[in-house]
C-alpha positions as CSV (number, residue, x, y, z in Angstrom):
1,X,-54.0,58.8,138.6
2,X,-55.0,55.2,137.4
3,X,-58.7,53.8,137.5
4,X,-57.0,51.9,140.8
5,X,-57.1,54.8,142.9
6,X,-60.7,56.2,141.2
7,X,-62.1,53.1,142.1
8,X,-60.5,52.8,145.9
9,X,-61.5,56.8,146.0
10,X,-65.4,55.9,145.1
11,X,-65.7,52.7,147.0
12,X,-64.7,55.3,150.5
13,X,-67.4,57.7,148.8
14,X,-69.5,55.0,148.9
15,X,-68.9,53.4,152.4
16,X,-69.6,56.9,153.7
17,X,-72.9,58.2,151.5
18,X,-74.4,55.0,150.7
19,X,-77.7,54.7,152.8
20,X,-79.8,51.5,150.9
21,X,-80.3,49.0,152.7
22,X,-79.2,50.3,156.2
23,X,-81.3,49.6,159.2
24,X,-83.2,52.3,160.7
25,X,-85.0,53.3,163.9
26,X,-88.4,54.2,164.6
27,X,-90.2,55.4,167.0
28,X,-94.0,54.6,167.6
29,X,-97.0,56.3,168.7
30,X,-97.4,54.0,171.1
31,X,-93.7,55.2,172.7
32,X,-91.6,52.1,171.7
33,X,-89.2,51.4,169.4
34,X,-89.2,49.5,166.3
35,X,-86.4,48.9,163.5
36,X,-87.0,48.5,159.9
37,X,-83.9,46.6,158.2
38,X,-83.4,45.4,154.4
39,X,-85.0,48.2,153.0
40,X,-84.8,49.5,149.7
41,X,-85.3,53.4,150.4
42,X,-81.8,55.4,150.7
43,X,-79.2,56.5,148.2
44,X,-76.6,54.5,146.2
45,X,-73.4,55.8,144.8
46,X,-73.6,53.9,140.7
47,X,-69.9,53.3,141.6
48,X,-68.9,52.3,138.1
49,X,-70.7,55.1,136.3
50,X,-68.9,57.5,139.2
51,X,-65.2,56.2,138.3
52,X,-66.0,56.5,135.0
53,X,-66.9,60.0,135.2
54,X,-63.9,61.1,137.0
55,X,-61.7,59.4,134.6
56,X,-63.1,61.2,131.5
57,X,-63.0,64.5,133.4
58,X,-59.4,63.4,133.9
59,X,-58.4,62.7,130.4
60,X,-60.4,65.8,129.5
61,X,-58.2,67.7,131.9
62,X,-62.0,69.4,133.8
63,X,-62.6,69.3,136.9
64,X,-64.9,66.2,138.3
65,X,-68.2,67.7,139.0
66,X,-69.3,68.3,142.3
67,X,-72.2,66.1,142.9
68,X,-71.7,62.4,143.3
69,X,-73.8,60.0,140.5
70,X,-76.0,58.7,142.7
71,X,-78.6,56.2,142.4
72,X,-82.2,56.4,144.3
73,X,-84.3,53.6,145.4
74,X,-87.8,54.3,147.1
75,X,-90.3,51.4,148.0
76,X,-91.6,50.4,144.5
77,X,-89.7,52.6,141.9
78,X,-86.7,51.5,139.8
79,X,-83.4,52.5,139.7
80,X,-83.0,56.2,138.6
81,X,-79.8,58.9,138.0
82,X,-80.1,61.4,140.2
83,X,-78.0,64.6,139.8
């Protein structure tokens, strides 16, 4: 497998479980509807730090661990690994 494929493989992880930045829906007490957009609250996959995981697992001949690297964002709090 070359870091091609690890890198097309993460980017459709990515697409999938990435939820930054994606507009949501709320509803109100007052019954209506209002959407938030351009938010920073949601998970990030840290795509190059996930295909270069998998490609030391590789070369190490182990299995890629389970869990995704991801990164989280909430409202006024920096980046952070989460595993």
């Amino acid at each position: 497998m070359d870091e091609a494929q690890v890198q097309s493989y993460v980017e459709n992880l990515a697409g999938k479980y990435n939820t930054i930045y994606v507009p949501r829906s709320f509803q109100t007490t007052g019954g209506g509807v209002i959407e938030v957009s351009n938010n920073e609250y949601g998970y990030r996959i840290d795509q190059s730090g996930e295909v270069q995981q998998i490609l030391t697992d590789l070369k190490r001949a182990e299995k890629p661990l389970p869990v995704s690297l991801f990164m989280r964002r909430l409202v006024c709090h920096e980046m952070e690994p989460m595993i």
